[in-house]
C-alpha positions in Angstrom: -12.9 17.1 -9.2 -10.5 19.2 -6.8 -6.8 18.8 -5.5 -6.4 18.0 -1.6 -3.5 19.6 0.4 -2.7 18.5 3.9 -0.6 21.0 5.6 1.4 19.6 8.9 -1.3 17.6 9.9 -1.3 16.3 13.3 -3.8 14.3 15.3 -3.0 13.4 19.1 -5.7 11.7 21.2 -6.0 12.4 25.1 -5.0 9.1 26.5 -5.4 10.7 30.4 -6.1 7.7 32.6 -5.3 5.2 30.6 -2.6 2.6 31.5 -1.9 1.6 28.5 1.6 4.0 27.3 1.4 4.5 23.6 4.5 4.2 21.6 4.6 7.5 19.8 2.6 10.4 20.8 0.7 11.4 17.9 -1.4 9.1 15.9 -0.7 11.3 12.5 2.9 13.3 13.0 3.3 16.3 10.5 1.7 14.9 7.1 2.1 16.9 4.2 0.6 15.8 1.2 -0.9 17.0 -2.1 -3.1 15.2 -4.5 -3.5 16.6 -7.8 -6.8 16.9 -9.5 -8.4 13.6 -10.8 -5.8 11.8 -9.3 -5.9 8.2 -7.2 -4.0 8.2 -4.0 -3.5 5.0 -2.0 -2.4 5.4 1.9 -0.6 2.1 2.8 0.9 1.4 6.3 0.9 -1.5 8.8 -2.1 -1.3 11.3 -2.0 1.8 13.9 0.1 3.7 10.9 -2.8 6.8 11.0 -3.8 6.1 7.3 -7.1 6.1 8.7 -7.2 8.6 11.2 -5.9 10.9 8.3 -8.8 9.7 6.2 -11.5 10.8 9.1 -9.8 14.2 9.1 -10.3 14.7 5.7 -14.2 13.8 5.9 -14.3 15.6 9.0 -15.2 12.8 11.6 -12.5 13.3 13.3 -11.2 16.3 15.3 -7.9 18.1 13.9 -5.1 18.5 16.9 -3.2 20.9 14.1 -2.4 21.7 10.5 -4.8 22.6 7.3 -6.8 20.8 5.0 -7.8 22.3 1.7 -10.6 20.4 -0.7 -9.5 23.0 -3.7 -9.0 26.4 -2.8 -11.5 25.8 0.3 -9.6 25.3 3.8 -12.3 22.6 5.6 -11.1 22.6 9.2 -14.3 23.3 10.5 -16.5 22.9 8.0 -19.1 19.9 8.7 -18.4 16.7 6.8 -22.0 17.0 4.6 -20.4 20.3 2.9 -17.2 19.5 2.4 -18.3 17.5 -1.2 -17.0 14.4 -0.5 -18.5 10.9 -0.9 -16.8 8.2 1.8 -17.3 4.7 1.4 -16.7 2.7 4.8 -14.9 -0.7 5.1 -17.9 -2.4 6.7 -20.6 -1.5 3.9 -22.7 0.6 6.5 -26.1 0.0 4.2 -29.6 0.5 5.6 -30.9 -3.0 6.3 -34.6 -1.9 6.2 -34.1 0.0 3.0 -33.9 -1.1 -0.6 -30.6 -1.0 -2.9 -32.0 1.8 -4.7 -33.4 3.5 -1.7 -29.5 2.7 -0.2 -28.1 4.8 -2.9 -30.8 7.8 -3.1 -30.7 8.0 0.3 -28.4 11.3 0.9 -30.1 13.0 -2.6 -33.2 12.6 -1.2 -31.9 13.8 2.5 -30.8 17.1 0.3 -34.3 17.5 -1.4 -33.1 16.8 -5.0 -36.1 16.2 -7.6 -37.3 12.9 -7.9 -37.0 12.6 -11.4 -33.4 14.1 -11.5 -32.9 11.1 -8.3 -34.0 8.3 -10.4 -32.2 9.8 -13.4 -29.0 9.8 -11.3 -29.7 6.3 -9.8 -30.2 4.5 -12.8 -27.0 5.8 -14.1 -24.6 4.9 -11.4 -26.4 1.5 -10.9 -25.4 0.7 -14.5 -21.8 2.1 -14.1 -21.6 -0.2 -10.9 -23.0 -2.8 -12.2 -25.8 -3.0 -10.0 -29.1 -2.5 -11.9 -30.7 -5.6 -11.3 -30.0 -5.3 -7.7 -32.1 -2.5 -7.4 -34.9 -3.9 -5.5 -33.4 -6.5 -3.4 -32.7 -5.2 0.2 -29.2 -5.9 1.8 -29.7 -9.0 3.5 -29.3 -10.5 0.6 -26.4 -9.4 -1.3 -23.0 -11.1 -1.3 -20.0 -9.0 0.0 -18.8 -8.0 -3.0 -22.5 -6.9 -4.5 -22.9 -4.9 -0.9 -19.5 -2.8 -1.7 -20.6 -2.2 -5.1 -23.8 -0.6 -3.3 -21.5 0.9 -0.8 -19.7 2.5 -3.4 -22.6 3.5 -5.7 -24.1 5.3 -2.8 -20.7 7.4 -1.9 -20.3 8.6 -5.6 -23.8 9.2 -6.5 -23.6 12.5 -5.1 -20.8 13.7 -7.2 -18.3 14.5 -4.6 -15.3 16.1 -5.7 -12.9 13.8 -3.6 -13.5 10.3 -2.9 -12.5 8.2 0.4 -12.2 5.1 0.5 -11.8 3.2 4.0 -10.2 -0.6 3.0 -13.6 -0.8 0.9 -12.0 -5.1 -0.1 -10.7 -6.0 3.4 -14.0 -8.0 4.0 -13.8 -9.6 0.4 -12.3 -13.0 -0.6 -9.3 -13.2 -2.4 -10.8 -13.6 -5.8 -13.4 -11.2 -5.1 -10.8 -8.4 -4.1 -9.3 -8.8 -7.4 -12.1 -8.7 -9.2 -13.2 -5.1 -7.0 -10.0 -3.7 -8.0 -10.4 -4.1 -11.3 -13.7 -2.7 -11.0 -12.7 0.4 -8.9 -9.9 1.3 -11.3 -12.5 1.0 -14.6 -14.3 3.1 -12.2 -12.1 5.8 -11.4 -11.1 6.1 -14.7 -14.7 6.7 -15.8 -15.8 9.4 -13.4 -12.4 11.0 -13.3 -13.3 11.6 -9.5 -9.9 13.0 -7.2 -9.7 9.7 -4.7 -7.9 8.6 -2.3 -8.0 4.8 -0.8 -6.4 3.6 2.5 -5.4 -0.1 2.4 -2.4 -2.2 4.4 -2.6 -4.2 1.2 0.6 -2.9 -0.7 -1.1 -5.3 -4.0 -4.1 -2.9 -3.8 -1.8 0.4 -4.0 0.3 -0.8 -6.6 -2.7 -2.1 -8.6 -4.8 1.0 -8.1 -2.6 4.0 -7.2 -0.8 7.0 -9.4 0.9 7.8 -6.3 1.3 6.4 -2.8 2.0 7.7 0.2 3.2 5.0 2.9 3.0 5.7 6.5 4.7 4.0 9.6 3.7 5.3 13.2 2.1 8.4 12.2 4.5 9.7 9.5 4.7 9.6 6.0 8.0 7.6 4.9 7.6 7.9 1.8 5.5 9.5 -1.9 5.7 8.6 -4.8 4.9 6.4 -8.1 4.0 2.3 -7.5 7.9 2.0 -9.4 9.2 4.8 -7.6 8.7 3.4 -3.7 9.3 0.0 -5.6 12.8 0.7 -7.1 14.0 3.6 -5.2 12.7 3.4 -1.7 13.7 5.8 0.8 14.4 3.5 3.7 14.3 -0.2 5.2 10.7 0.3 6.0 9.4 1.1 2.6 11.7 -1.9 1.0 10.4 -4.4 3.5 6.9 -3.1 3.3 6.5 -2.7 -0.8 7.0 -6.1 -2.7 5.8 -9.7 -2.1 7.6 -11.6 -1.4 9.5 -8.8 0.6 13.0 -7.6 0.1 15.7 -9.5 1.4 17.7 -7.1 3.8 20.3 -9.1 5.4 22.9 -7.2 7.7 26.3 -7.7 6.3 30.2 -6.9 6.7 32.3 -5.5 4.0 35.8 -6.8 3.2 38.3 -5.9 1.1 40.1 -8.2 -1.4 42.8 -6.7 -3.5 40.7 -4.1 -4.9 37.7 -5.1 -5.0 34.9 -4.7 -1.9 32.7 -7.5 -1.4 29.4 -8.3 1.0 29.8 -11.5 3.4 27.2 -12.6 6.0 28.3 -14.1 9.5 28.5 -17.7 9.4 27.9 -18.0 5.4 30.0 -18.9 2.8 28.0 -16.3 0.3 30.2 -13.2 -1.0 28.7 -10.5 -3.3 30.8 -8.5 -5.1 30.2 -4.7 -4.0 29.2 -2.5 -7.1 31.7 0.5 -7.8 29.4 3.0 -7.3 29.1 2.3 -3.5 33.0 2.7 -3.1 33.0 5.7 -1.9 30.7 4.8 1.1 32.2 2.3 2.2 35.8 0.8 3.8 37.2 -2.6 4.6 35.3 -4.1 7.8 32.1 -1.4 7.1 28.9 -2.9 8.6 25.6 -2.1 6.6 22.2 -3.9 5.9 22.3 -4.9 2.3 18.8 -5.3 0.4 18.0 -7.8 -2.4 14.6 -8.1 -3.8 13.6 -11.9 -4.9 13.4 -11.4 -8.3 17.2 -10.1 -8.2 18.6 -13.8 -7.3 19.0 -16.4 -9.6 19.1 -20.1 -9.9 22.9 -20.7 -12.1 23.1 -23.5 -14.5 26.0 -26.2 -13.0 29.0 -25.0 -14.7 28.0 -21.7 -13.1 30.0 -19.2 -10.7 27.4 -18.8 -8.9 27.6 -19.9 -4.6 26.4 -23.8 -3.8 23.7 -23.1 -1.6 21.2 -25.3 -0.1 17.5 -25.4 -0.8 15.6 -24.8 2.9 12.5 -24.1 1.4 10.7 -24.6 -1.9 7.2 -23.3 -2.6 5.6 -24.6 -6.3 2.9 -21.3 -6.6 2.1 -22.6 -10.0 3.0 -19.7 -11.9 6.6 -19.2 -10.3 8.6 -20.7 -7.8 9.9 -19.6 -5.0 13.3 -21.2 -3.2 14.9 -20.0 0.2 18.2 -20.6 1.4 20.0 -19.9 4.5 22.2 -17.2 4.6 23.3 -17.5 8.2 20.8 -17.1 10.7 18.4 -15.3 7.6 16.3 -17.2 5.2 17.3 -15.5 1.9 14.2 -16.0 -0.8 14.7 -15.7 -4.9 11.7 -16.3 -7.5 12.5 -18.3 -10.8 9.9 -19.5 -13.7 12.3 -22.5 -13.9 9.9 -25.5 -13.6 12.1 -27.8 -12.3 11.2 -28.8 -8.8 13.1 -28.8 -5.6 13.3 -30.2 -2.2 15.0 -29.5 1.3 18.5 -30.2 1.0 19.3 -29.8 -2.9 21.8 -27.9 -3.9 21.7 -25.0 -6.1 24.3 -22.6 -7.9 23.0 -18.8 -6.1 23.8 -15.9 -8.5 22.7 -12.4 -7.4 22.7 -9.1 -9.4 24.1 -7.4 -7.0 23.9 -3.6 -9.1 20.0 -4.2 -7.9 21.4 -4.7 -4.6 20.5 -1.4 -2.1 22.4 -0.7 1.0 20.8 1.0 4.5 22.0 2.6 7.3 22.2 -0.2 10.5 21.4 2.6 12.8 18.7 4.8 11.2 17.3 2.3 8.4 18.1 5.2 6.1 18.8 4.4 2.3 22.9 4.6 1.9 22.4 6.5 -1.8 25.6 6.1 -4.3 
């Protein structure tokens, strides 16, 4: 194992002669970022975030504009990928058609002259931690996709790299499949104790998987921390939007005063939230702010509620929860309930929202308003 430090990593690629303007200029913007030993970092971010770029500068397959990276004590700038003791496994499997599974995964032990005996000893005993063993002597062709990344994986940790990448290894994967992987990488992890880190856009992945994640939007990190920490106490509308399915509701909003209490209203809505106290001193009467809600923080009332009549735009039945949206205004304002009862366009239900789960951000900046 061994800790990775990124030190005000940048990456900016020449785009002379291209018509095409980019929107910011550097694909990775200042990262800094250290992962302890044996630990599992996910990158998340939209597409064109530089989660990936980052991850080819750490393997050393892509050029560093600036900044250091340190596997351990060892500063790898310009050290060639094959010595830098990693093991990478690729999104798109990359095996050797012409070569067997087990040839697949001794491949870079034998490129390295290891003994035979000691490659068949080592071959045998990551097949059976992958689950693989019976694949052994099938060639590529005909594995399914989750049997290939298995392979794909088997062959990237064979070698007993001290840092693992991971390059959205599930993207190609069915939906039961990918649950099934990432059940499979995390039993994994936790049996080789191997220092990883795993670039997905798929925010269930780094929750599932992750100790820590670091999210990323146009080249810079928003945000690092715990699955409950960018969860519950996200730094800015990004993160909220991006972390939780369904996604937060963030729903710009105009505070008003009443006697003396503050409350949130929405243009053209009848819906008013009471303002916890703790925001007081933030705010004034007629203060404009985006006000954030996650799903799970609104509630169906029972009919002698106080909760707001609102009406039901959209019902979805997911089997194991439901899933109602109202309008709020020109937003369509989603809660989750268990109740079983079912719903269609039109009905009327009684809203209640917790509103001390409620987060307020900045309608300029996106920034997190902190109490």
């Amino acid at each position: 194992m061994a800790k990775l430090e990124l030190r005000n990593l940048y990456k900016r690629y020449d785009n002379t002669g291209k018509k095409k303007k980019t929107v910011n200029a550097f694909a990775v913007n200042g990262l800094n970022l250290d992962c302890r030993d044996g630990e599992f970092i996910a990158m998340l971010g939209p597409s064109g975030c530089g989660k990936t770029t980052t991850l080819r500068m750490i393997a050393g397959l892509e050029k560093i504009t600036d900044g250091e990276i340190f596997i351990g004590d060892t500063l790898v700038n310009n050290m060639h990928p094959k010595d830098r003791k990693i093991g990478l496994a690729f999104e798109d499997y990359a095996l050797y058609p012409p070569l067997t599974v087990y040839d697949n995964i001794a491949f870079n032990l034998r490129a390295k002259g290891v003994d035979k005996a000691e490659i068949d000893r080592r071959v045998m005993e990551i097949s059976r931690l992958l689950k693989v063993e019976e694949l052994l002597n099938m060639m590529p062709v005909k594995l399914s996709g989750g049997q290939k990344q298995r392979v794909n994986i088997a062959r990237a940790i064979v070698r007993r790299p001290e840092l693992l990448l991971m390059d959205e290894p599930l993207s190609h994967l069915d939906g039961k499949m990918r649950q099934a992987m990432r059940t499979e990488i995390k039993r994994l992890h936790n049996e080789i104790k191997c220092t990883s880190v795993y670039v997905t856009h798929d925010q269930l992945e780094a929750m599932s998987l992750a100790d820590r994640i670091a999210i990323m939007d146009l080249g810079v990190l928003q945000q690092f921390g715990t699955p409950m920490e960018v969860y519950d106490d996200p730094v800015n509308e990004f993160v909220a939007a991006f972390i939780g399915e369904p996604p937060m509701n963030i729903l710009e909003t105009t505070v008003i005063k009443i006697e003396d209490e503050f409350y949130f209203t929405f243009a053209d809505s009848d819906l008013r939230i009471l303002v916890p106290h703790r925001y007081y001193s933030k705010l004034s009467d007629g203060f404009k702010v985006k006000m954030g809600v996650r799903p799970m923080d609104l509630y169906v009332g029972k009919e002698d509620s106080k909760g707001v009549p609102e009406r039901v735009a959209v019902f979805e039945n997911l089997g194991d929860e439901r899933r109602i949206g109202v309008r709020v205004g020109e937003n369509l304002m989603m809660l989750i309930t268990d109740d079983e009862k079912r719903y269609a366009r039109g009905d009327v239900i009684k809203l209640e929202v917790n509103a001390e789960k409620t987060h307020l951000f900045d309608i300029q900046t996106g920034n997190r308003i902190r109490a």
